[in-house]
C-alpha positions in Angstrom: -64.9 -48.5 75.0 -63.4 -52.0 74.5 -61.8 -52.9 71.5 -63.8 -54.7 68.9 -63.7 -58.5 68.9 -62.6 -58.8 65.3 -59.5 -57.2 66.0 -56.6 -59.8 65.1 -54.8 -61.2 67.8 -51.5 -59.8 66.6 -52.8 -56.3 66.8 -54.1 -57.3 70.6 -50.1 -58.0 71.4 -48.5 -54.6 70.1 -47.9 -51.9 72.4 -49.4 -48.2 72.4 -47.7 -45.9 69.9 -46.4 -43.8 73.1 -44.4 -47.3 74.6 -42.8 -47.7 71.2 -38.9 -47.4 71.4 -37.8 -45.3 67.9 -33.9 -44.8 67.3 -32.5 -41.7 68.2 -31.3 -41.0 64.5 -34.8 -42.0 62.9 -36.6 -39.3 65.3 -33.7 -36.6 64.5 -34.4 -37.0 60.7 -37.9 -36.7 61.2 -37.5 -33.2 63.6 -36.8 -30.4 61.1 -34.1 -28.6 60.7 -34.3 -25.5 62.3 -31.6 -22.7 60.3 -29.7 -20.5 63.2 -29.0 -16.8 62.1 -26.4 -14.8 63.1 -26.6 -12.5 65.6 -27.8 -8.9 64.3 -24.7 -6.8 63.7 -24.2 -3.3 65.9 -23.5 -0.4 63.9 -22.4 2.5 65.5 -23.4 6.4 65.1 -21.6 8.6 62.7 -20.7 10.4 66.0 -19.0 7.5 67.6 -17.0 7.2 64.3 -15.9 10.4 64.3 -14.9 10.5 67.9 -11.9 8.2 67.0 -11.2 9.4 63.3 -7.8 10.0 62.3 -7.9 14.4 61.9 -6.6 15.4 58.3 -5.0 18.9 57.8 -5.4 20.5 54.1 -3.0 22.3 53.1 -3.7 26.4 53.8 -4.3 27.7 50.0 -1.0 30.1 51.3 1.0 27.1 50.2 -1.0 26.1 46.9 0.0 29.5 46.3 3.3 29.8 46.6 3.3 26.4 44.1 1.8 28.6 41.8 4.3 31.2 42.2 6.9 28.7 41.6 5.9 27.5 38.2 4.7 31.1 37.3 8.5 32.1 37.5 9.8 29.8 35.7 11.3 31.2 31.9 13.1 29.4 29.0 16.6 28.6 29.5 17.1 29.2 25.8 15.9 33.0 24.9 15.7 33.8 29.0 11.5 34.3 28.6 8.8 33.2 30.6 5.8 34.5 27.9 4.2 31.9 25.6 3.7 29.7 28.9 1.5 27.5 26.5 4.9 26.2 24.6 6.9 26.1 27.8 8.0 22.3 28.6 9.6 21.5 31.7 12.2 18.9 32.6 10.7 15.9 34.6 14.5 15.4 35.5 15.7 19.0 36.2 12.8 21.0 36.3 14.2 23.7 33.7 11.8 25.3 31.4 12.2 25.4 27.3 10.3 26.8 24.7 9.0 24.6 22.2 10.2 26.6 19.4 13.5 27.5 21.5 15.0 23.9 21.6 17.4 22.0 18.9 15.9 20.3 17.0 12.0 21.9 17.5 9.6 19.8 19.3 6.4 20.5 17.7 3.9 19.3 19.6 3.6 18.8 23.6 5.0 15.4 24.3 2.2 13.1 26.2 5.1 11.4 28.4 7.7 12.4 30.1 9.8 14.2 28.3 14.0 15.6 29.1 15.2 19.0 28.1 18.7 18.1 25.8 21.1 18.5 29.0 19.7 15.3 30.6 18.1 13.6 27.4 20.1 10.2 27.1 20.6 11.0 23.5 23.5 13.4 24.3 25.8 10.4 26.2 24.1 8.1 23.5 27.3 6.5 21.8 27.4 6.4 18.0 27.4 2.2 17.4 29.7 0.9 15.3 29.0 -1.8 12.3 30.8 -4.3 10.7 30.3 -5.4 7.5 28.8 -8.5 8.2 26.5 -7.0 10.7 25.4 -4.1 8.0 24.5 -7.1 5.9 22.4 -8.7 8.8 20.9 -5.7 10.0 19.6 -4.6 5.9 19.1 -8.5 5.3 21.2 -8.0 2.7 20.9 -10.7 0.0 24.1 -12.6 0.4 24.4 -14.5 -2.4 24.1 -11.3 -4.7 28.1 -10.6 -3.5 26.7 -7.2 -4.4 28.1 -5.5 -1.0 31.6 -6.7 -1.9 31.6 -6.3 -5.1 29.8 -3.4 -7.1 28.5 -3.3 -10.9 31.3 -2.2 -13.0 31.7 1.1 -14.3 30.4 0.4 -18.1 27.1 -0.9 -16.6 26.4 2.0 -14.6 27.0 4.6 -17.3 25.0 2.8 -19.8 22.5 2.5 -17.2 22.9 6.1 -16.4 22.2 6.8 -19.9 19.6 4.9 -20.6 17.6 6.2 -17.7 18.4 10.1 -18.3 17.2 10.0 -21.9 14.1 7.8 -20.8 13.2 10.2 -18.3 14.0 13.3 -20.3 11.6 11.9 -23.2 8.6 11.0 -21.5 9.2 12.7 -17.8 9.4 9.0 -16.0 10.6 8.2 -12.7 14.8 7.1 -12.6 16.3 4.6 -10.9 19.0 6.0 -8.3 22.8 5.4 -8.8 24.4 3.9 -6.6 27.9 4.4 -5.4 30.7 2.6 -7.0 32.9 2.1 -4.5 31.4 -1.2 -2.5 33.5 0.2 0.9 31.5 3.6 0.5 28.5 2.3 0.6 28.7 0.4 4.0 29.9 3.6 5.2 26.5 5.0 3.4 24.7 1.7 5.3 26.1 2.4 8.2 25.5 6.2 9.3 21.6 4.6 8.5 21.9 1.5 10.6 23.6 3.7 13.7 20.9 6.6 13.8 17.8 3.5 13.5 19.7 1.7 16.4 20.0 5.3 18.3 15.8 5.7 18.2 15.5 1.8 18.9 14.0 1.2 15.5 14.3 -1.6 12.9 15.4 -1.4 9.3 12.0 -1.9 7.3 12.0 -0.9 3.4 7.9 -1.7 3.2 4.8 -0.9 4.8 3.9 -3.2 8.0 0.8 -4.2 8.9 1.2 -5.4 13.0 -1.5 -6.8 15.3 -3.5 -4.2 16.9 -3.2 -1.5 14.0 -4.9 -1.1 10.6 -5.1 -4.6 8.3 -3.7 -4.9 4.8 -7.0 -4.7 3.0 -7.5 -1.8 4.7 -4.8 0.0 2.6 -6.9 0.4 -0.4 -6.9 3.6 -3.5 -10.5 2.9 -3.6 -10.8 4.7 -0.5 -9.4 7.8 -1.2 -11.5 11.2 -1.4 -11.6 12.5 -5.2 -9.1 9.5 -6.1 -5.5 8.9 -5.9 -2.8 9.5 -9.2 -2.2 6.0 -10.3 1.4 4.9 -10.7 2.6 4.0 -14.4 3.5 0.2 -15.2 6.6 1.8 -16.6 7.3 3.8 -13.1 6.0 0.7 -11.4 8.9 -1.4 -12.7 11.3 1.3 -12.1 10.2 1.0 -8.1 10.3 -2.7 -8.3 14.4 -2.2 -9.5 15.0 0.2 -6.7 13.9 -1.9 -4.1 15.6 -4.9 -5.5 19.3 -2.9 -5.7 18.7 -2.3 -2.3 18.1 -5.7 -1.1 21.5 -6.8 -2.6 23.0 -3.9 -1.1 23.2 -1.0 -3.7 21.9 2.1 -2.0 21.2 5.2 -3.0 23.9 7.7 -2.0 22.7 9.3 0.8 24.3 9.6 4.1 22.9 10.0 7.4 24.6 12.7 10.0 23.3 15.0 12.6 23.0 18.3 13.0 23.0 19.6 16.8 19.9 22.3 15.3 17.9 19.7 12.9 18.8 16.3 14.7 19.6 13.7 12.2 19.4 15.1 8.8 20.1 13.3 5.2 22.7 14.9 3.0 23.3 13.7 -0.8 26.8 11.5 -0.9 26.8 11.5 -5.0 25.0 13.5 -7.4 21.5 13.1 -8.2 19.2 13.5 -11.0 15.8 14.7 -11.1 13.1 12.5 -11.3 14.7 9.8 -9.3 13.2 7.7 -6.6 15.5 8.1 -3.3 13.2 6.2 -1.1 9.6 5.0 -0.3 8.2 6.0 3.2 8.4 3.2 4.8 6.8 1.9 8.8 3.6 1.1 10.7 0.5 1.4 8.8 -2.1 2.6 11.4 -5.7 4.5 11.5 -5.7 7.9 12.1 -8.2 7.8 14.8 -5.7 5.4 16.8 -2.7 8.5 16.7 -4.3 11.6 17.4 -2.4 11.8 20.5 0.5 9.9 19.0 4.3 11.2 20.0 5.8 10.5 17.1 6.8 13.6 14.8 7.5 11.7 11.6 3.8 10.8 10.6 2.9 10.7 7.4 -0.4 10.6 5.7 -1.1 7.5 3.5 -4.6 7.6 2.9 -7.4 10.1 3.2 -10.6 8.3 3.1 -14.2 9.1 2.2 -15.0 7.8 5.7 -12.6 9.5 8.0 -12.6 6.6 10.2 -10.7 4.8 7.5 -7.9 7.6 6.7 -4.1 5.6 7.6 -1.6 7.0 8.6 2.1 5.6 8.5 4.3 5.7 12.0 7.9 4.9 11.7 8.7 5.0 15.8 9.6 1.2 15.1 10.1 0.5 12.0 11.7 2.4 9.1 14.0 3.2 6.7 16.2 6.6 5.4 13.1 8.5 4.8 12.4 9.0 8.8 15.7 11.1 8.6 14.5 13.3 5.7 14.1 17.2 7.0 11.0 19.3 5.9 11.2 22.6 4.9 9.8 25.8 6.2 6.7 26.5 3.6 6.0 30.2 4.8 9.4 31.4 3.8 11.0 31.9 0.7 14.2 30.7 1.8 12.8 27.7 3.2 11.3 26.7 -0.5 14.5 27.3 -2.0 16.1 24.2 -0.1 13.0 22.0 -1.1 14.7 19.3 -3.6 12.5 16.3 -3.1 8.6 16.4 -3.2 6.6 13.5 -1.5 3.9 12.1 -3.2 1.2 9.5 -2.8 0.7 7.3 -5.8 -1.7 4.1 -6.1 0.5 1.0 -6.6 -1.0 -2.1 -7.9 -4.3 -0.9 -6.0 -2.9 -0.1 -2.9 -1.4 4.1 -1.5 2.3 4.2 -1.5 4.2 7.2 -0.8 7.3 7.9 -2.8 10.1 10.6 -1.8 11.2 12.1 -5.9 13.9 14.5 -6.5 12.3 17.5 -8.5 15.7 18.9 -9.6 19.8 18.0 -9.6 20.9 17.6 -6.6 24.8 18.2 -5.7 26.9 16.0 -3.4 26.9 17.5 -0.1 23.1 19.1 -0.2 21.3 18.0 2.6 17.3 16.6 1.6 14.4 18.3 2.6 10.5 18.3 1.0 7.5 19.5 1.7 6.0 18.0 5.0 2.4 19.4 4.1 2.0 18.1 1.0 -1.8 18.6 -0.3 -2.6 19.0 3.0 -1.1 22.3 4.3 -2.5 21.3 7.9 1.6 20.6 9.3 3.0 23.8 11.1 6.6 24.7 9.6 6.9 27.9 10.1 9.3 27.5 12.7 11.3 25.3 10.9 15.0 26.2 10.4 
């Protein structure tokens, strides 16, 4: 059919849609574009696999065997025994075998880490550190400007202080301040057997409780907490604390002096007469949840606070931080010679609202008596009776 007549005479002109010239780039951006897979992968047959498989020999259960045998022979190098194979501790360094109860001092519980019989524990080439006086001052943070180290209370101030505190406690039964050694040189000695058995177990001088990152939070530490309540400590008793710890910061210890004993380990021993009734020390370290050290290495834990809710009971670690009282010795509870050495008892008091736990002599102590209490406390849950 011809075209119509009214069509306009430019539209007469133009050129078939076929004859038209498009630009190569306008026609590739009108084709679509087409995705290209990957070729599909070849897997190949569990039999081909095993065909080039590296073969793996077990060993013959002969051999697992004779391990067995091994370990089943080995016996304590202490009492010669291999029975109790429960309390037998082997040497990651010399493969030896020890009983638990056999070594010097006792380890009471299976170490979680590695763990070195006495013959290759660093602790026998450990080399006693020597101290200075200014370095005893720096290591206690001893108050300086007291000039207390140097220079000790005279002799009239101590016996009227001596006096004072005997008749107060003998009236109304109160906690005592300790007395401190006169002799200033005697008591850096005194500092100074405490400052070189801290620095042999890597810990720091700490007279307080801490509270660090990661463990339990101040608040946390709270007598309201306690199951059936807590004995509260006196505001006379309070104040006698409050002295204690402020002798010590200018450098007036108690006499006590730190030594050890190749059966106990480090051990405390009286350097001056002591009356009963008087505060020796506070235990003193890392506050901490019970929950967090039930599989805790340290053997100087002591209970804080027993809680209500179990989940808030605190313990208190001193494996870092410390003072005198994480040389302190219990005693063996189930033996009646091992309650005749008791001569402190440790007990936990509420102090301004929060659990504190005091170390209290409960009878004269001579110079020259080492210190041991109770480890169990109320508890009775801590095995002695295998201490020496």
């Amino acid at each position: 059919m011809a075209p119509s007549s009214s069509a306009s005479p430019a539209a007469g002109l133009s050129r078939p849609v076929a004859q038209r010239k498009v630009h190569p780039s306008a026609e590739y951006r009108r084709r679509p574009r087409m995705s290209v897979s990957p070729p599909p992968k070849k897997f190949r047959s569990m039999v081909e696999i095993m065909k080039v498989a590296t073969r793996v020999e077990l060993p013959e259960e002969s051999e697992e065997s004779e391990e067995e045998d091994d370990y089943e022979e080995v016996v304590c190098e202490q009492c010669g025994s291999g029975e109790r194979p429960d309390e037998l501790l082997l040497c990651d360094e010399c493969n030896k075998g020890f009983h638990m109860l056999c070594l010097s001092p006792i380890v009471v519980r299976v170490p979680m880490k590695l763990w070195h019989c006495p013959h290759c524990s660093a602790d026998q080439h450990r080399v006693i550190k020597s101290f200075s006086q200014k370095k005893i001052v720096d290591f206690f943070r001893i108050q300086k400007e007291s000039q207390m180290v140097v220079k000790c209370s005279s002799a009239q101030d101590i016996k009227k202080r001596r006096k004072r505190s005997l008749v107060f406690h003998k009236r109304r039964r109160r906690l005592s301040l300790y007395i401190p050694t006169e002799d200033p040189h005697r008591r850096l000695v005194q500092m100074a057997s405490l400052a070189s058995a801290l620095t042999a177990l890597d810990m720091e001088f700490s007279d307080e409780l801490t509270y660090m990152p990661g463990m339990a939070r101040k608040s946390a530490n709270s007598a309201n907490f306690e199951s059936g309540g807590m004995q509260v400590l006196s505001k006379e008793d309070t104040e006698t604390l409050e002295q204690c710890r402020a002798m010590y910061k200018r450098g007036e210890c108690p006499p006590l002096m730190v030594v050890f004993d190749s059966r106990e380990g480090y051990t405390v021993e009286a350097d001056g007469p002591i009356k009963d009734l008087t505060i020796l020390a506070e235990y003193t370290g890392d506050v901490d949840y019970i929950r967090n050290r039930q599989e805790d290495d340290c053997d100087s834990m002591m209970t804080l606070l027993l809680a209500r809710d179990p989940s808030k009971s605190l313990v208190i670690c001193p494996d870092k931080r410390g003072n005198i009282s994480r040389f302190i010795n219990g005693i063996n509870n189930h033996s009646p010679e091992g309650k005749k050495k008791q001569n402190l008892k440790c007990v936990r008091y509420s102090v301004k609202g929060a659990c504190h736990v005091l170390l209290v002599a409960i009878r004269d102590i001579a110079k020259g008596e080492r210190l041991y209490y109770d480890y169990n406390g109320y508890e009775h849950e801590y095995p002695t009776h295998h201490f020496v």
